[in-house]
C-alpha positions in Angstrom: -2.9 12.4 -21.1 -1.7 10.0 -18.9 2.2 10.8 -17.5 4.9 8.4 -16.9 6.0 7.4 -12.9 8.7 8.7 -13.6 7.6 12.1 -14.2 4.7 12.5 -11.1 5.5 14.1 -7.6 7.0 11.9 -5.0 4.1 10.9 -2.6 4.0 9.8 1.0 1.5 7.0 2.0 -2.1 8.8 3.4 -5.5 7.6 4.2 -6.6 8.7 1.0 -3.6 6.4 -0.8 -4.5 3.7 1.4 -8.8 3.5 0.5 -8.2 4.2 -2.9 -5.7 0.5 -3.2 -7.7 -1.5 -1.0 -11.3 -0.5 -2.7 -9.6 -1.3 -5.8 -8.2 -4.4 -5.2 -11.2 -5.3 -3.1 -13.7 -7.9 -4.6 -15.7 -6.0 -7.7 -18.6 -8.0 -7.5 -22.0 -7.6 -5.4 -20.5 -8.5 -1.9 -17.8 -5.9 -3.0 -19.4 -3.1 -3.7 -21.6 -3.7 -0.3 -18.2 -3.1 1.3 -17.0 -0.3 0.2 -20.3 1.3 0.6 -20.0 0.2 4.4 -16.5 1.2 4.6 -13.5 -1.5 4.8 -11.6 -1.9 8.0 -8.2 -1.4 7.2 -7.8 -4.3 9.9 -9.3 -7.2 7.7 -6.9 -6.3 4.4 -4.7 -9.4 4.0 -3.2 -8.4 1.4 -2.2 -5.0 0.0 -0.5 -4.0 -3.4 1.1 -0.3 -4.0 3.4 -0.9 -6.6 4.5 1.7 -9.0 3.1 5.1 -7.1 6.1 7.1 -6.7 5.9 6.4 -3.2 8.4 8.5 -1.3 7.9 7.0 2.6 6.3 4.0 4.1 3.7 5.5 6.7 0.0 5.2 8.0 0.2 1.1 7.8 -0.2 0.9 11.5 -4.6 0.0 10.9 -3.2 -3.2 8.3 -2.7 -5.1 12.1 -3.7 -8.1 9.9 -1.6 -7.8 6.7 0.1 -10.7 5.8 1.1 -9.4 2.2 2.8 -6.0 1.5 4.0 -5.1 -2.5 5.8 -1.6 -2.7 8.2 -2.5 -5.3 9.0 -0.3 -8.3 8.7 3.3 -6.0 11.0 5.8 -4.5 11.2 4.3 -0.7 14.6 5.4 0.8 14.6 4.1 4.3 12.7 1.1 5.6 10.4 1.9 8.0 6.6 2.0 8.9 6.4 -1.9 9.2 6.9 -2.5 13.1 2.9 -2.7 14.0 2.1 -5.2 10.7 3.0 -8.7 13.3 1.4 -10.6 10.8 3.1 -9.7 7.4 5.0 -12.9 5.7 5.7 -11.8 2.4 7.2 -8.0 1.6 8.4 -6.6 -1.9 10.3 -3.7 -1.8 12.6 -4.5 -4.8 13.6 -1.5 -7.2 13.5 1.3 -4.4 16.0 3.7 -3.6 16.9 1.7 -0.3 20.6 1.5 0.6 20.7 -0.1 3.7 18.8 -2.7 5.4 
């Protein structure tokens, strides 16, 4: 049985996290599947949505050196941090976190 957000362990951002969201946001058909099989680069992710994960820190975003789109709304973030290597990112969602200051 599936659990609510609300009830799962705060998390912190890891490789693992990070291939899990971008294989399944990556294109599902044919050319997709070829991909993950070969392994995506991190580096040619445009665009990257972790939304609703109980998310406790921003971290391991430093390989996104192309990332132009970043969603972490609806998580646990308390501090903003983690983004100074993304050069490239235009649009960020971090609305409904615990951030205080910005």
């Amino acid at each position: 049985m599936n659990q609510p957000c609300n009830s799962m362990e705060p998390r912190v951002m890891d490789d693992d996290m990070l291939k899990l969201a971008v294989g399944d946001q990556g294109p599902q058909e044919e050319a997709g599947q070829l991909a993950k099989q070969e392994g995506i680069l991190f580096k040619d992710v445009l665009s990257l949505q972790l939304d609703f994960r109980n998310i406790l820190r921003i971290d391991n975003l430093w390989q996104f050196e192309n990332l132009r789109k970043l969603q972490l709304d609806n998580n646990i973030i308390e501090k903003i941090e983690g983004l100074e290597n993304l050069a490239h990112l235009v649009w960020l969602d971090l609305s409904f976190n615990n951030i205080e200051t910005i």
